[in-house]
N, CA and C of each residue as an Amber inpcrd file, in Angstrom:
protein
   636
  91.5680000 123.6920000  84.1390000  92.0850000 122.3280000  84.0300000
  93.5830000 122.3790000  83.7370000  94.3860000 121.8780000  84.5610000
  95.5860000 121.5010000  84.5810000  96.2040000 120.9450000  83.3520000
  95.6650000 119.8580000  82.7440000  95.9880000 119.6400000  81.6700000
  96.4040000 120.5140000  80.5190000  95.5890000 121.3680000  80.1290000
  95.2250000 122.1820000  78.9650000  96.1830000 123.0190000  78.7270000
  97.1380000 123.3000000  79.5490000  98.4490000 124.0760000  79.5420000
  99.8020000 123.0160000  79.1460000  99.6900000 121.2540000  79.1070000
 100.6820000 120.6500000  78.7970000 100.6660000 119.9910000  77.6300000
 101.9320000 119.9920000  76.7160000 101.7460000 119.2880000  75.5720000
 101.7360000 118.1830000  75.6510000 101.0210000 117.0990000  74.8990000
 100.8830000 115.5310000  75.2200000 102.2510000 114.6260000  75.2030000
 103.3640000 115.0010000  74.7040000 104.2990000 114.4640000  74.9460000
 105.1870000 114.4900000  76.2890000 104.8650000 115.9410000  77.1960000
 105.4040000 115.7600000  78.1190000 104.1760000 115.6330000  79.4560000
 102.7510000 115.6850000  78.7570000 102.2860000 115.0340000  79.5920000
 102.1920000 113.1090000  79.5260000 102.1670000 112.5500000  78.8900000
 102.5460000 111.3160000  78.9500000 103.9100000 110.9540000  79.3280000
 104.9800000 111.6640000  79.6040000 106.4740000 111.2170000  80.1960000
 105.7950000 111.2530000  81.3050000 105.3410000 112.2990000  81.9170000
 104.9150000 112.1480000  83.3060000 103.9140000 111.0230000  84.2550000
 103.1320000 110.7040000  83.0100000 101.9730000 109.6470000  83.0970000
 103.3510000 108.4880000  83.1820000 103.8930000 108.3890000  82.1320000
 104.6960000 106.8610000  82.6500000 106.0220000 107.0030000  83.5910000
 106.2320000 107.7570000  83.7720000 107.1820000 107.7720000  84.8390000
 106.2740000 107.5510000  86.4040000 105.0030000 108.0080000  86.5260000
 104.0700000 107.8200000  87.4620000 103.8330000 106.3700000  87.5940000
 103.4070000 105.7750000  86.4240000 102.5510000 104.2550000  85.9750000
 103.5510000 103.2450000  85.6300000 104.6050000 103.4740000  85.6610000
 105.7330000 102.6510000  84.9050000 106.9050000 102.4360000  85.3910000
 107.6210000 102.0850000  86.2840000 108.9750000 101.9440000  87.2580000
 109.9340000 102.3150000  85.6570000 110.9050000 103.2350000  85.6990000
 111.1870000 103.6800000  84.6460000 112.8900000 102.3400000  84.0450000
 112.9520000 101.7740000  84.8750000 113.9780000 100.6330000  84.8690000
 113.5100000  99.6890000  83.7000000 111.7310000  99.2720000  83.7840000
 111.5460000  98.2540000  82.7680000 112.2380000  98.4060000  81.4370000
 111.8280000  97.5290000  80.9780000 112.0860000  97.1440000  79.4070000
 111.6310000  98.4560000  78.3820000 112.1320000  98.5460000  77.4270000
 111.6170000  99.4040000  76.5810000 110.7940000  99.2790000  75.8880000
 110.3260000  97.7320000  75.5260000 109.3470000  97.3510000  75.1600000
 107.8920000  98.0440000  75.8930000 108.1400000  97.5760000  77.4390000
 107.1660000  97.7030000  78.1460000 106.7340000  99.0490000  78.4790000
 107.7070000 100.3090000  78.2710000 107.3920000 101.4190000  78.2900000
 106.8270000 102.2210000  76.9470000 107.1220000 101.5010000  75.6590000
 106.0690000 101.6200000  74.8400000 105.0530000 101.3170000  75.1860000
 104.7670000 100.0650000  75.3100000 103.0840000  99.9600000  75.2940000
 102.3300000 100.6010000  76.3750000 102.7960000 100.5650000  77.2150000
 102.4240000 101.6830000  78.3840000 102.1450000 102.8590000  77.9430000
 103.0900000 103.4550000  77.3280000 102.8200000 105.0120000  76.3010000
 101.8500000 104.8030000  75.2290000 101.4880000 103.7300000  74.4010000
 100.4290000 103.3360000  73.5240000  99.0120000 103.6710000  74.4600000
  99.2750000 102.8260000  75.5270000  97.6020000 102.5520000  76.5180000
  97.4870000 103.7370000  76.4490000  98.5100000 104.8520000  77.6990000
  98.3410000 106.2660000  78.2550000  98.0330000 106.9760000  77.2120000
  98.3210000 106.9910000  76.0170000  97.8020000 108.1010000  74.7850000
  96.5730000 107.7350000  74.6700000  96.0480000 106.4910000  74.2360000
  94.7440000 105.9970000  73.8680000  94.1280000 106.1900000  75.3660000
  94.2080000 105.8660000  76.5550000  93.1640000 106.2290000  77.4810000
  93.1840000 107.7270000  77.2810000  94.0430000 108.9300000  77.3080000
  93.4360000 109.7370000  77.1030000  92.5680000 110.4340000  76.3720000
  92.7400000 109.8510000  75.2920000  92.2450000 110.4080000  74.0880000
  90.3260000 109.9170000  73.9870000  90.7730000 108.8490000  74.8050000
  89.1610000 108.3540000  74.8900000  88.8310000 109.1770000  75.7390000
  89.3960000 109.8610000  76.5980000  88.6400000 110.2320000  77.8460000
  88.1030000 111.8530000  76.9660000  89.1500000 112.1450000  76.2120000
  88.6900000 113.2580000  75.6580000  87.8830000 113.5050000  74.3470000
  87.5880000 112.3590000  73.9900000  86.5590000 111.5570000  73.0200000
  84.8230000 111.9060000  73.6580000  84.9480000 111.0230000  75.1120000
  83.6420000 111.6730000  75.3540000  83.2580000 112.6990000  76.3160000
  84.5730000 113.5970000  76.1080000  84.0010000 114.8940000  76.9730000
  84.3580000 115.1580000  78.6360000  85.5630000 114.3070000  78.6560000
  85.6170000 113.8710000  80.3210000  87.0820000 115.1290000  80.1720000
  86.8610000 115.9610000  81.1210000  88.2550000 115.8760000  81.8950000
  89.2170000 115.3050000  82.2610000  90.6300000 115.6550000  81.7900000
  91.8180000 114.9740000  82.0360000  92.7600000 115.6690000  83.0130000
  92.6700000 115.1440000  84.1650000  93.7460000 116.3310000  85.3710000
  95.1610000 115.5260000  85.5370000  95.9110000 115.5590000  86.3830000
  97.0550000 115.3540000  86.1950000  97.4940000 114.7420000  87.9340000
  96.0160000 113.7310000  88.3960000  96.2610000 113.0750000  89.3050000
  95.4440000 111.9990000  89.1930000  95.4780000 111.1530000  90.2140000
  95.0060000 109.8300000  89.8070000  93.8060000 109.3940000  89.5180000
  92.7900000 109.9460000  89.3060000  91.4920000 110.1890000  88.8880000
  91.3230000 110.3850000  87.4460000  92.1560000 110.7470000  86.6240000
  92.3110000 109.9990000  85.6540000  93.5740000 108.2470000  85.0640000
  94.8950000 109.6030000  85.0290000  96.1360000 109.0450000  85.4900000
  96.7700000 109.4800000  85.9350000  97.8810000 109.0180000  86.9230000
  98.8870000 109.4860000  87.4850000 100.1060000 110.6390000  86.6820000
 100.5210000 111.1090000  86.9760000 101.7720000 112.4220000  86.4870000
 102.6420000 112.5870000  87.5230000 103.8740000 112.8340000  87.2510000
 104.8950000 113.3370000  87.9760000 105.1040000 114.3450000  87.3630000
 105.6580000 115.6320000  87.8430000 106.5630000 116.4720000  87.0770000
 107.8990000 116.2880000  87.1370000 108.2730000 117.6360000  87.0470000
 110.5870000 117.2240000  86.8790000 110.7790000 117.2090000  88.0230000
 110.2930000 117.8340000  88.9730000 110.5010000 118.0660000  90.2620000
 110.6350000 116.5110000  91.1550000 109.0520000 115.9600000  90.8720000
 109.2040000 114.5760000  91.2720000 109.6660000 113.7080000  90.7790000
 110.0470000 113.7180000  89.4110000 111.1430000 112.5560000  88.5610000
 112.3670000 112.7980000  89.2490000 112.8620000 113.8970000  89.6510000
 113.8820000 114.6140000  90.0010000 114.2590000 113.8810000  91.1950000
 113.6560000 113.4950000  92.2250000 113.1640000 113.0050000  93.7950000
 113.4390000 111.9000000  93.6820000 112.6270000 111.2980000  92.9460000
 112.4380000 110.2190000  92.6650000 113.7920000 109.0110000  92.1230000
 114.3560000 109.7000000  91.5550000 115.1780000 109.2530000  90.1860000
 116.5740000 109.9450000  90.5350000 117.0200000 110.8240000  91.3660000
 118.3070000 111.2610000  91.8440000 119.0880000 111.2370000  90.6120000
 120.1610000 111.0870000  90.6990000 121.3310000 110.5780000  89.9230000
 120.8390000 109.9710000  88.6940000 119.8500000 109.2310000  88.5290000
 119.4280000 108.6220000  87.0280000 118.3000000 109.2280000  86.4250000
 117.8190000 110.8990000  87.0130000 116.9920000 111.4210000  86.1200000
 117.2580000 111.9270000  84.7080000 117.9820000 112.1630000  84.3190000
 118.6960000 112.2090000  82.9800000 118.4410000 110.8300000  82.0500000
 119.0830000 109.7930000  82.7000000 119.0690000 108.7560000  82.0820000
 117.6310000 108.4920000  82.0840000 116.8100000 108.0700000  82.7230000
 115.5730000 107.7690000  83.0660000 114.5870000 108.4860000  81.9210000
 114.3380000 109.6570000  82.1380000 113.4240000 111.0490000  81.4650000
 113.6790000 110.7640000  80.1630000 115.4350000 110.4240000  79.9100000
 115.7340000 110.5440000  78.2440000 114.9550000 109.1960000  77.0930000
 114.7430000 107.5540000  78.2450000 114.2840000 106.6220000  78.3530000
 112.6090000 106.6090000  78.0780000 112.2430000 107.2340000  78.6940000
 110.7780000 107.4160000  78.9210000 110.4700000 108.3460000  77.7200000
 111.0360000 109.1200000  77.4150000 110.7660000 110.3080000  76.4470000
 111.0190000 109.4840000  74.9400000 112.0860000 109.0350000  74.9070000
 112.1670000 108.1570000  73.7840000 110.8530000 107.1790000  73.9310000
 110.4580000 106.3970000  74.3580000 109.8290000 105.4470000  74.3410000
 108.5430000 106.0430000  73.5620000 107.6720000 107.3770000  74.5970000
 106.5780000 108.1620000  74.0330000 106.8760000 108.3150000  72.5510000
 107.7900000 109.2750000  72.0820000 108.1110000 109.5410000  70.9670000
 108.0240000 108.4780000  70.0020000 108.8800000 107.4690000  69.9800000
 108.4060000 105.9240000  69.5290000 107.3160000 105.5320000  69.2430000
 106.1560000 106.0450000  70.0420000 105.1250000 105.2740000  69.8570000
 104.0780000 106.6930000  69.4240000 105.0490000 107.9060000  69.2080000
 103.9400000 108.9550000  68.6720000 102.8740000 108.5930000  67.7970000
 101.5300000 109.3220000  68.0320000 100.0960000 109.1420000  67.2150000
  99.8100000 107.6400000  66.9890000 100.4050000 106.5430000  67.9780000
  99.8130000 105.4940000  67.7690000  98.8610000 105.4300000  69.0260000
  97.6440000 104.5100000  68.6210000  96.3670000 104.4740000  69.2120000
  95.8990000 103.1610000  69.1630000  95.0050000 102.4950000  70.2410000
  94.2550000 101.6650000  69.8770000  93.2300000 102.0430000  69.7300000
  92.8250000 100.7240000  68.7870000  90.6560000 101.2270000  68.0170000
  90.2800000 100.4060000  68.0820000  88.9120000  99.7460000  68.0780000
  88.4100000  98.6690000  68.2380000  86.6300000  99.2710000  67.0240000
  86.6330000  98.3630000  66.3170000  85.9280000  99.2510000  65.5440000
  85.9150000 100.3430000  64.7100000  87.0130000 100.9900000  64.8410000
  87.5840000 101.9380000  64.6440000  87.3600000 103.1340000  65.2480000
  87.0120000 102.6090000  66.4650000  87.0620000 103.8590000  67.8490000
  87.9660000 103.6880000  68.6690000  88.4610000 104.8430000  69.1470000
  89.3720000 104.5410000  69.9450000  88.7850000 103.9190000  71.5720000
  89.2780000 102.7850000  72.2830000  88.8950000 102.1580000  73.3080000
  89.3580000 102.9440000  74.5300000  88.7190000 102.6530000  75.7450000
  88.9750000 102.4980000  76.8170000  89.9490000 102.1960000  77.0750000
  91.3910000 102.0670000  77.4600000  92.3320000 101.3140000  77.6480000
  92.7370000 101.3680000  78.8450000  91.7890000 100.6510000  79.5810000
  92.0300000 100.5930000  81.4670000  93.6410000  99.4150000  81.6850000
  93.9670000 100.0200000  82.2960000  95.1820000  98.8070000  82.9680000
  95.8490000  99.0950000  83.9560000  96.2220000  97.7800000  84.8380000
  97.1540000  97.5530000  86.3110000  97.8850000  97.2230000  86.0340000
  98.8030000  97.1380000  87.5680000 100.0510000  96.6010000  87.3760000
  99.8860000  95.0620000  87.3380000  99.2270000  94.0310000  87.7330000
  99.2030000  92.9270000  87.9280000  97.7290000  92.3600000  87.8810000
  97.3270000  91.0290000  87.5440000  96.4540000  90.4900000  88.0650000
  96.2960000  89.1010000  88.6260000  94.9900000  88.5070000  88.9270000
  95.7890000  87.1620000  89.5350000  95.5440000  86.2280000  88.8040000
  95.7770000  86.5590000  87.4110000  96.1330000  85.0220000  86.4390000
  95.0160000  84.9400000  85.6210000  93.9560000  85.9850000  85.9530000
  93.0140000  86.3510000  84.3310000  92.5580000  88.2790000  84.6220000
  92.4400000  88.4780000  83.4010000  91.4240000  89.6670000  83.7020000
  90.3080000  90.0330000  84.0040000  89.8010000  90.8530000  84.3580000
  88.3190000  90.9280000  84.6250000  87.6210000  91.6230000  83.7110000
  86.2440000  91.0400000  83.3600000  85.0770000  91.6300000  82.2870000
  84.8990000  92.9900000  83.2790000  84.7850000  94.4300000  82.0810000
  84.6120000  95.5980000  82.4670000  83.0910000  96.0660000  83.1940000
  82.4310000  95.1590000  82.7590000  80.7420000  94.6290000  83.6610000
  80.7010000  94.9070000  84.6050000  82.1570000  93.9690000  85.9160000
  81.9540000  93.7500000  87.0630000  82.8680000  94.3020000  87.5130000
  83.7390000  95.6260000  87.2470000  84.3120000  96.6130000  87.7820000
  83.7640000  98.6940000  87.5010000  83.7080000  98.2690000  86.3100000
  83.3570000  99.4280000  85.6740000  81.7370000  99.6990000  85.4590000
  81.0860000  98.6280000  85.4040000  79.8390000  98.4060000  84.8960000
  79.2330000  99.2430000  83.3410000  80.5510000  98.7670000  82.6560000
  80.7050000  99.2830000  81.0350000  81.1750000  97.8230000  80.4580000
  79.8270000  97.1970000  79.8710000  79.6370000  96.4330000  79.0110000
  80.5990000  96.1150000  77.3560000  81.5910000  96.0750000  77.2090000
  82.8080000  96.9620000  76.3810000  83.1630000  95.1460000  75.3980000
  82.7960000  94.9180000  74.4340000  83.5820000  93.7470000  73.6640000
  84.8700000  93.2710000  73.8140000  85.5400000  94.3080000  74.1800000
  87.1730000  94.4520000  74.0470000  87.6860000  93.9840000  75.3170000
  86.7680000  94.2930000  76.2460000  87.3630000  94.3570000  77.6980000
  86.5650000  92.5000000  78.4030000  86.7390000  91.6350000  78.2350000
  86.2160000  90.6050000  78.8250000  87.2850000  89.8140000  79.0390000
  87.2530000  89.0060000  80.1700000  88.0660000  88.2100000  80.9410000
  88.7320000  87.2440000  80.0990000  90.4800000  87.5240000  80.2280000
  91.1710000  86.3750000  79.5910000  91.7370000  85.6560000  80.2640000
  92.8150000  84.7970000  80.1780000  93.8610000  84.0940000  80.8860000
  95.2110000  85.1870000  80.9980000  95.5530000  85.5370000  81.8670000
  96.9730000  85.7860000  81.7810000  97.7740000  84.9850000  82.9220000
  98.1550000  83.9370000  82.9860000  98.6120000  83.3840000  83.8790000
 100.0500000  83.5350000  84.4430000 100.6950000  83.8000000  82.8720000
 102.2790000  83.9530000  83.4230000 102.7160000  84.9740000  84.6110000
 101.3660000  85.7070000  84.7940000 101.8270000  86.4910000  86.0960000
 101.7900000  86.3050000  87.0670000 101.5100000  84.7390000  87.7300000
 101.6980000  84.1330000  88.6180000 102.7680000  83.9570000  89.2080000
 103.5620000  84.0450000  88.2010000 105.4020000  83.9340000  88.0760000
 105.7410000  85.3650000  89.0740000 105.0900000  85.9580000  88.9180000
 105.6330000  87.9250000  89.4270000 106.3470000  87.4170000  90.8180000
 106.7980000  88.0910000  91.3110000 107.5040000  88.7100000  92.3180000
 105.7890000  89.4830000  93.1010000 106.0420000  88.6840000  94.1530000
 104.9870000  89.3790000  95.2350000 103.2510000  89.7670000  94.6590000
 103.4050000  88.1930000  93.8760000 101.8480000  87.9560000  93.2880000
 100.7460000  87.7680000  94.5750000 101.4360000  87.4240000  95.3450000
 100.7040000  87.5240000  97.1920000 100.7390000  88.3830000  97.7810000
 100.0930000  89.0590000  98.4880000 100.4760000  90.2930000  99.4230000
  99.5980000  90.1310000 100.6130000 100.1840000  90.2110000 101.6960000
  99.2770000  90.2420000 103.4550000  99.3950000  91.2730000 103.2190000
  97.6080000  92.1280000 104.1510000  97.4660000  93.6040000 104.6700000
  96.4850000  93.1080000 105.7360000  97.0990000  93.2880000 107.1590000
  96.9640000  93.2980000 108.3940000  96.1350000  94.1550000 109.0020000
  95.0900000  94.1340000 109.5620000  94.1360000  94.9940000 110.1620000
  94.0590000  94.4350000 111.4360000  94.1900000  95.5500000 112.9680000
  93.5610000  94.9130000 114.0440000  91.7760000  94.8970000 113.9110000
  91.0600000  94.3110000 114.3300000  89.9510000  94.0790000 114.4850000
  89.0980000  95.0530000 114.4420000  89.1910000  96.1890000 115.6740000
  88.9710000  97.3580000 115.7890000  89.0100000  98.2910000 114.7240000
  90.0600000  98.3430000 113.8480000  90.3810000  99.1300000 112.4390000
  89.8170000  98.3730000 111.6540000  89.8110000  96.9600000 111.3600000
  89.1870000  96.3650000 109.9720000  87.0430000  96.8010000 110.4150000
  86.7170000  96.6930000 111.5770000  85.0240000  96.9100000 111.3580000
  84.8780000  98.4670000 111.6860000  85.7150000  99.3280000 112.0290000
  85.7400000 100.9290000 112.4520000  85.5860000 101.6800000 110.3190000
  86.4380000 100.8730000 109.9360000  86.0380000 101.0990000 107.9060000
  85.0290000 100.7210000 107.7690000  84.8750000  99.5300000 107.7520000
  83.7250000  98.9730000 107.5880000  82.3630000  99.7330000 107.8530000
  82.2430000 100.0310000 109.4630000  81.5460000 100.6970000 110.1070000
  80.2870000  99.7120000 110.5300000  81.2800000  98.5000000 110.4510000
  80.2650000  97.3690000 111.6480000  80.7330000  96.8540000 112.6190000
  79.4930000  96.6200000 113.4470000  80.1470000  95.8320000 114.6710000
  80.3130000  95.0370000 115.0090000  81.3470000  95.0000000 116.1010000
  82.9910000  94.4120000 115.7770000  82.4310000  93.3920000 116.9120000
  81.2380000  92.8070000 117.8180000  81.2370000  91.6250000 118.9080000
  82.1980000  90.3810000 118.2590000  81.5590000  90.3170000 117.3330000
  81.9430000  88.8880000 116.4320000  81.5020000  89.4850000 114.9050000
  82.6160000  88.9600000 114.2020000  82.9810000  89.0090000 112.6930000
  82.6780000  88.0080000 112.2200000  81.1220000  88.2600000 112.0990000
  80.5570000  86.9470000 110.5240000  80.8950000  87.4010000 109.2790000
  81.4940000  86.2030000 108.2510000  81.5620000  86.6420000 107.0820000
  81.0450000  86.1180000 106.0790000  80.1950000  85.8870000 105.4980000
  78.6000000  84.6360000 104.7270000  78.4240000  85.6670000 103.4810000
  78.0210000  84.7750000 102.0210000  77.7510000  85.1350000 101.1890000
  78.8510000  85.8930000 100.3920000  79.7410000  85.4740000 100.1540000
  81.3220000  85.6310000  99.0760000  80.7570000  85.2340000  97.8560000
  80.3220000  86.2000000  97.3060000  80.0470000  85.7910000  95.1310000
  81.1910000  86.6640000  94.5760000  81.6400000  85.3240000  93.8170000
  82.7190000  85.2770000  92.5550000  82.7420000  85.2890000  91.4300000
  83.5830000  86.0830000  91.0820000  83.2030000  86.1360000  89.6240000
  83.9830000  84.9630000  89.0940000  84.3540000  84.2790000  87.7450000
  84.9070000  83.3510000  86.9450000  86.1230000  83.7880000  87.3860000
  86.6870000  84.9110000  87.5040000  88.2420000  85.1340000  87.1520000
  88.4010000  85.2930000  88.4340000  88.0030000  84.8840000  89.9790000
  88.1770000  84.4870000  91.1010000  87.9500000  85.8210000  91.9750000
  87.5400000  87.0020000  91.4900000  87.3520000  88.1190000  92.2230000
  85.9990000  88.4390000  92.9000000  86.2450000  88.8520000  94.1280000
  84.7780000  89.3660000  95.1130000  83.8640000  90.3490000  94.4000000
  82.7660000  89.7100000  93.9420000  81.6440000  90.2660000  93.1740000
  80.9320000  91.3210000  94.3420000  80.8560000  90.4780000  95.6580000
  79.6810000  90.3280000  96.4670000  80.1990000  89.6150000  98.0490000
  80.3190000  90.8120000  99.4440000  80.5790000  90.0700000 100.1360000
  80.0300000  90.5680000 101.2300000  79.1920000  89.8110000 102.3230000
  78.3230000  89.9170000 103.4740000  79.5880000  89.6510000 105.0120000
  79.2900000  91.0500000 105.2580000  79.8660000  91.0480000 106.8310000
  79.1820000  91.5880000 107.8010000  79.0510000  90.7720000 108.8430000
  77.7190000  91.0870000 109.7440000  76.3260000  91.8570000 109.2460000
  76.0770000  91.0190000 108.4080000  74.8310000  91.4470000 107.3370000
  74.7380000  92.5500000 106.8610000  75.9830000  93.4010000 106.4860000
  76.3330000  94.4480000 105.8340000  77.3250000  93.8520000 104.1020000
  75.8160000  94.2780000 103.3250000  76.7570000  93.7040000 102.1680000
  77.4720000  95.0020000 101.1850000  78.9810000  94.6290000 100.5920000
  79.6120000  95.4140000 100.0320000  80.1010000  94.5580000  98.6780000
  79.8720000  95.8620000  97.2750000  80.3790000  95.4230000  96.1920000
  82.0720000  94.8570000  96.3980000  82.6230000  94.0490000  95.9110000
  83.7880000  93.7920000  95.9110000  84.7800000  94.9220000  95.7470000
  84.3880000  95.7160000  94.7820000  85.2580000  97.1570000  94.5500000
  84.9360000  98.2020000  95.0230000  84.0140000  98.3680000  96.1700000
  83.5700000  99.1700000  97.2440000  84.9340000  98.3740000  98.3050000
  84.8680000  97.3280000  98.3930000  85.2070000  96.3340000  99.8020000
  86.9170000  97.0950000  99.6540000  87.3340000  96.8960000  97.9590000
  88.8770000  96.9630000  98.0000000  89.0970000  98.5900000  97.9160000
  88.4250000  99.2970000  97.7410000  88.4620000 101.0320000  98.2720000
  88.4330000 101.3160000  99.1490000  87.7870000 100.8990000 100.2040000
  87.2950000 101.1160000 101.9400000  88.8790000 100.7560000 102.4060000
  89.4550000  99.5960000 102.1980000  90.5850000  98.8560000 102.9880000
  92.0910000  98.8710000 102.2420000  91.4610000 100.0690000 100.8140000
  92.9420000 100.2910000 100.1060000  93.8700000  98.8660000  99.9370000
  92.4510000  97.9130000  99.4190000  93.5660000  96.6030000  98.8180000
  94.1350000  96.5770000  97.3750000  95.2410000  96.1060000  97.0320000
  95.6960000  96.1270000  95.6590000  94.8210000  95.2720000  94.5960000
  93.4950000  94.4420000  95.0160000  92.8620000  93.9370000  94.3760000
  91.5650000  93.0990000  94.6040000  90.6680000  93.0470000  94.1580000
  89.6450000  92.5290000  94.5130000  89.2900000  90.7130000  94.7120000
  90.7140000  90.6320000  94.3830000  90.5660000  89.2100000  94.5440000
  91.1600000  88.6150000  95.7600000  90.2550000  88.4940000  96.7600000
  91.2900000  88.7170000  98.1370000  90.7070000  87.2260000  99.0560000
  91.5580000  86.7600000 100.1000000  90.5640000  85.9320000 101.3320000
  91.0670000  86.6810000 102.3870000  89.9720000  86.1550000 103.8690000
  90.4920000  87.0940000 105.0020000  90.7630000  86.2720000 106.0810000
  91.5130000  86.2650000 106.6610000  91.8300000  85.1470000 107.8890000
  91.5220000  85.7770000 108.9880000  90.5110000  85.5700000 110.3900000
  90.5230000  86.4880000 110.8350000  90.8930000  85.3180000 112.1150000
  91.8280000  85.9840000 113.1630000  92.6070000  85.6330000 114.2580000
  92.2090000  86.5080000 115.2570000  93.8300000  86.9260000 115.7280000
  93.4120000  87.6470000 116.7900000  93.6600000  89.0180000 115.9080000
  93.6750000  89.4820000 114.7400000  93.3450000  89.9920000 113.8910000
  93.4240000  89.5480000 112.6490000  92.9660000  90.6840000 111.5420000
  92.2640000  90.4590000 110.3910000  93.4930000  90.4850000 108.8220000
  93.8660000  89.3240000 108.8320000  94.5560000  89.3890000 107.9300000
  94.2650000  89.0850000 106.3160000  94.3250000  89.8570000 105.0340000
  93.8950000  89.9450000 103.9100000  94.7870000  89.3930000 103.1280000
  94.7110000  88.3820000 102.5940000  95.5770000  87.9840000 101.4930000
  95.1210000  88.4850000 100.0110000  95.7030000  89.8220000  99.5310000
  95.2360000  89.6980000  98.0060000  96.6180000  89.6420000  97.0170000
């Protein structure tokens, strides 16, 4: 395991330089370094492997900060490194265990209960309001499929594209969705088609356009 050779301080620079556009706020790169310590620590709480790609969390090394960051890797690394340090041996607990601490970059104006993604029943993790992120910059996103490519994923056929039976959850995301009587979990649907989120509609034309 990859991990087991890095110390947690410079494996979490790498985690937020991966998870974190290193420009934000410093605020925001603390708490980011808060989550990334506490998700790991849970992960190593119950016995899970921690590697150093996105299957747990993301990592860069110097090489790719380096790439990445040109001219402002210095500045950047020194940013990020402070921030970790800042927030050394702090953790969240809930109970006084340390939690799960799943998180994205965005959502569309609430969160989702860990039930209907994770199917981990979690107190901590149930659907709130976050609305001000409606405000974001590119809270919309089109992803364009010709016809042929959107049912070739799928792996249905493509005569005619019925789409019947869309279940939602409260916080507006695809629980449950029937295409040519092929039904897919919502977070099956947004893995297959690499969407940024499960909360999506589909316009279909003379191709298949996804608004999530």
């Amino acid at each position: 395991n990859e991990f087991q050779n890095i110390d947690m301080t410079e494996y979490l620079i790498g985690v937020l330089a991966c998870e974190m556009p290193a420009s934000f706020e410093e605020e925001a790169l603390k708490a980011q370094a808060i989550a990334s310590r506490t998700f790991t620590y849970y992960l190593k709480s119950i016995g899970k492997d921690i590697t150093t790609d996105i299957s747990t969390q993301c990592m860069y090394n110097n090489s790719q900060m380096k790439e990445i960051w040109n001219e402002d890797y210095e500045k950047y690394y020194l940013k990020i490194k402070n921030a970790v340090e800042k927030t050394d041996n702090l953790l969240i607990t809930y109970n006084g265990k340390i939690i799960s601490s799943y998180y994205f970059a965005m959502s569309n104006g609430y969160t989702e209960d860990s039930m209907l993604v994770f199917n981990e029943n979690k107190d901590y993790l149930k659907s709130v309001s976050s609305l001000d992120e409606i405000e974001n910059r590119n809270f919309e996103k089109n992803v364009t499929f010709s016809k042929q490519e959107f049912c070739k994923k799928l792996d249905i056929n493509c005569e005619n594209i019925i789409i019947n039976n869309v279940i939602r959850s409260k916080s507006n995301r695809v629980n449950e969705i029937t295409i040519n009587n092929k039904t897919f979990k919502g977070t099956e649907f947004r893995k297959i088609l690499n969407l940024r989120s499960t909360d999506f509609t589909i316009n279909i034309s003379n191709e298949v356009i996804i608004t999530t």
